[in-house]
C-alpha positions in Angstrom: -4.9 -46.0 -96.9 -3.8 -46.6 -93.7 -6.1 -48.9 -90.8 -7.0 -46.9 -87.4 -6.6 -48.7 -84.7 -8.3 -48.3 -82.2 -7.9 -49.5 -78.2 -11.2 -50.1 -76.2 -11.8 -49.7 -72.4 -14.3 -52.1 -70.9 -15.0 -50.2 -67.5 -17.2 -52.5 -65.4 -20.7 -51.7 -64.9 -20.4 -51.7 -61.2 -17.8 -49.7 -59.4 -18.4 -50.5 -56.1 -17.5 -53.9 -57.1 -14.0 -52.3 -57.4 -14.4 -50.4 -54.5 -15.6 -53.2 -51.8 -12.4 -54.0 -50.6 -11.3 -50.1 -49.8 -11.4 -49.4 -45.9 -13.7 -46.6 -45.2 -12.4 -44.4 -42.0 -15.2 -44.0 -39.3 -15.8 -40.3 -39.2 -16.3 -39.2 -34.9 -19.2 -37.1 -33.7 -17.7 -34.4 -33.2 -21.4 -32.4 -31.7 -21.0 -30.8 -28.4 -23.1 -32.0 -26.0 -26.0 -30.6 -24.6 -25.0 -28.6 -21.5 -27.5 -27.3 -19.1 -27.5 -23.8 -18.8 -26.1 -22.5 -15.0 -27.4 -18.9 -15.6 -24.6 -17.3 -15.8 -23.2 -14.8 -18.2 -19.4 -15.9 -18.7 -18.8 -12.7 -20.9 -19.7 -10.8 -18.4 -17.6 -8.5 -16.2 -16.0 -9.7 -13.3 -15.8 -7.9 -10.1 -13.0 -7.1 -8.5 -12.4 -8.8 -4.8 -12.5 -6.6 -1.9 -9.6 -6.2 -0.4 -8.7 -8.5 2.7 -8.4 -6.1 5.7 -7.5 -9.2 8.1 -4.0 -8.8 6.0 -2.1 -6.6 8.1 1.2 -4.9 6.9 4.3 -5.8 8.8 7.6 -4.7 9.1 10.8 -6.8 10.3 12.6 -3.6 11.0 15.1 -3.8 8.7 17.2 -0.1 8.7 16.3 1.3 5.3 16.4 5.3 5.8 14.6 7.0 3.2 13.7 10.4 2.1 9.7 10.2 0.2 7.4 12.7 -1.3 4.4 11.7 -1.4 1.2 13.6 -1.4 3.2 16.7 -1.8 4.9 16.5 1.3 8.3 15.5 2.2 9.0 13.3 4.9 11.6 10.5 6.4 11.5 7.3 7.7 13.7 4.4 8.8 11.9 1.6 8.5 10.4 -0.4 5.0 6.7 -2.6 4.9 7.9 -6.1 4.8 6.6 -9.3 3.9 7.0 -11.1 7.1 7.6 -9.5 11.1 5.6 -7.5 13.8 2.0 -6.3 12.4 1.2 -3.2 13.3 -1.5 -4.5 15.6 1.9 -6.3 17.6 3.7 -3.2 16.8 1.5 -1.0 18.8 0.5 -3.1 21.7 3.8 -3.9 22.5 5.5 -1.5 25.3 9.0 -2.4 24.5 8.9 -0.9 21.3 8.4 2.7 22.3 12.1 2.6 23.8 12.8 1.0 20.7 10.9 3.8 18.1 13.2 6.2 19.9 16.0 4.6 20.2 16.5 4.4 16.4 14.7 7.6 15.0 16.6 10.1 17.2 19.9 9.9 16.2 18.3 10.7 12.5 16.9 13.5 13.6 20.0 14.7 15.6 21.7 13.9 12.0 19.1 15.8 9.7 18.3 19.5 12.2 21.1 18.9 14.9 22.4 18.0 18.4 21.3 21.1 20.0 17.5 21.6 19.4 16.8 23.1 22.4 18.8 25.9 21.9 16.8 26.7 19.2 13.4 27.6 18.5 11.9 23.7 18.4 8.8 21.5 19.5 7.6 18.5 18.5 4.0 17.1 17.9 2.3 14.1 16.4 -1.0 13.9 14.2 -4.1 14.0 15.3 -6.1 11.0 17.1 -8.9 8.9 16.5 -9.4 6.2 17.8 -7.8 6.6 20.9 -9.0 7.8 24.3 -5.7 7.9 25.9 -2.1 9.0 24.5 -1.7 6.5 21.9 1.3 5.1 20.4 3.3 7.5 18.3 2.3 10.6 21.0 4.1 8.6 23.9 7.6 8.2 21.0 7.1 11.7 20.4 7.0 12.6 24.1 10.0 10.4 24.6 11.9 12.0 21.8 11.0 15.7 22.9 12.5 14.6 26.4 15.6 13.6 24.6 15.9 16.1 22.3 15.4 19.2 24.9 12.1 20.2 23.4 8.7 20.4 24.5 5.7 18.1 23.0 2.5 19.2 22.4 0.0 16.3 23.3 -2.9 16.4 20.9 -2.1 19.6 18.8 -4.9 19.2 15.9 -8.4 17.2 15.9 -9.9 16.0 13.1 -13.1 17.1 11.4 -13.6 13.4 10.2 -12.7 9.5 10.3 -11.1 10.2 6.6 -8.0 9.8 6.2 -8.0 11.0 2.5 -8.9 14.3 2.0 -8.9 15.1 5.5 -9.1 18.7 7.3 -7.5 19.7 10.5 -8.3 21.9 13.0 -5.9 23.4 15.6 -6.2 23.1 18.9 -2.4 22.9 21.4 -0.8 24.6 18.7 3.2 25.2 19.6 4.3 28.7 20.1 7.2 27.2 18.5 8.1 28.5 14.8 9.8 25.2 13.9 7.9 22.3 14.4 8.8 18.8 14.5 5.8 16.5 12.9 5.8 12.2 14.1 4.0 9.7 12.8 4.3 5.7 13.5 3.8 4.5 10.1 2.5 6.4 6.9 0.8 5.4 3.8 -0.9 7.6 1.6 0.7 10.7 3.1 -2.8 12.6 3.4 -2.2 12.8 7.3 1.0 14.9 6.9 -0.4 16.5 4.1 -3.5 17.8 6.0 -0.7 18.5 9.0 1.5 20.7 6.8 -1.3 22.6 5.5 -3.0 23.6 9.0 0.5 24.2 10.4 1.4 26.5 7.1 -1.6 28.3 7.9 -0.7 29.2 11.0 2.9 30.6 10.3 4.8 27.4 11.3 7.5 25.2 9.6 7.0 21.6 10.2 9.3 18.9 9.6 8.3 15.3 8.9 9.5 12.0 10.3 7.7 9.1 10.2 8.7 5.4 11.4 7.6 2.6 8.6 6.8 3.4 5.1 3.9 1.5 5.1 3.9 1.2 1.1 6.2 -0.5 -1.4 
């Protein structure tokens, strides 16, 4: 027969004996604390800002010919919105830049129709007023380019039922006996103002042709 041996562990009857010499890590608080309540609701939905109007679009005159259709309409103009130059506010009040208006956009009109506008059956006419108890500033370019171009410009051809520009409607009123009918505008935007201007002019028989003088969009 053959002797089992066998091999004891003594394990110590106190463990934390063999433990007092271990490090224990310090754990951090890691509670939020307590915030006082401002009363609003930050999952809320934001609004959007309103839009500055005290921002005015300029324009630094830059020659940047361009043919658009916006709003259904066709129309050209020379001149881009810009970051920095004139505001339209400067634009406007300034005298000098009548001369200048027509310096620039009659040769593209010469270009586009032709040299000899008179000969033909032509006028020339701007959109309506609202503001504005005397001729205001794209009525005395567009007498200024009739001169030059041989044609005659009907001052204040359409009024308008509202201060809307969107969605606006027209009424006649020194209507051209002219068939061919040469619509200017300062600036543009939207292109509702030309819009309600071709449709009132289409109603009557006549076809208009637009120019305008700064895109006012980007």
């Amino acid at each position: 027969m053959f002797d089992v041996i066998t091999n004891e562990i003594n394990l110590p009857a106190d463990i934390a004996t063999l433990t007092a010499d271990i490090p224990v890590p310090v754990i951090p608080d890691l509670s939020m604390p307590e915030q006082k309540s401002s009363g609003k609701d930050i999952f809320a939905a934001k609004e959007r800002k309103a839009w500055d109007k005290t921002e005015e679009a300029r324009c630094d005159f830059q020659y940047h010919l361009r043919l658009t259709r916006r709003a259904s309409t066709n129309f050209v103009t020379i001149w881009q919105k810009s970051v920095f130059g004139k505001t339209l506010t400067e634009i406007k009040s300034d005298d000098a830049m009548v001369s200048y208006f027509v310096e620039h956009i009659l040769p593209v009109i010469q270009e586009m129709i032709g040299y000899n506008l008179s000969a033909g059956d032509w006028a020339i006419v701007t959109t309506p007023m609202r503001r504005h108890l005397e001729r205001n500033f794209a009525s005395r370019i567009a007498e200024k380019l009739g001169e030059a171009l041989g044609i005659p410009f009907y001052y204040d051809c359409a009024h308008c039922r509202s201060k809307q520009r969107v969605g606006a409607v027209y009424d006649a009123n020194n209507i051209p006996i002219e068939h061919n009918v040469i619509v200017f505008d300062d600036f543009v935007t939207t292109g509702s103002t030309i819009l309600a201007m071709k449709n009132m002019l289409h109603s009557l028989g006549k076809n208009p042709v637009f120019f305008c003088g700064i895109n006012n969009k980007l």
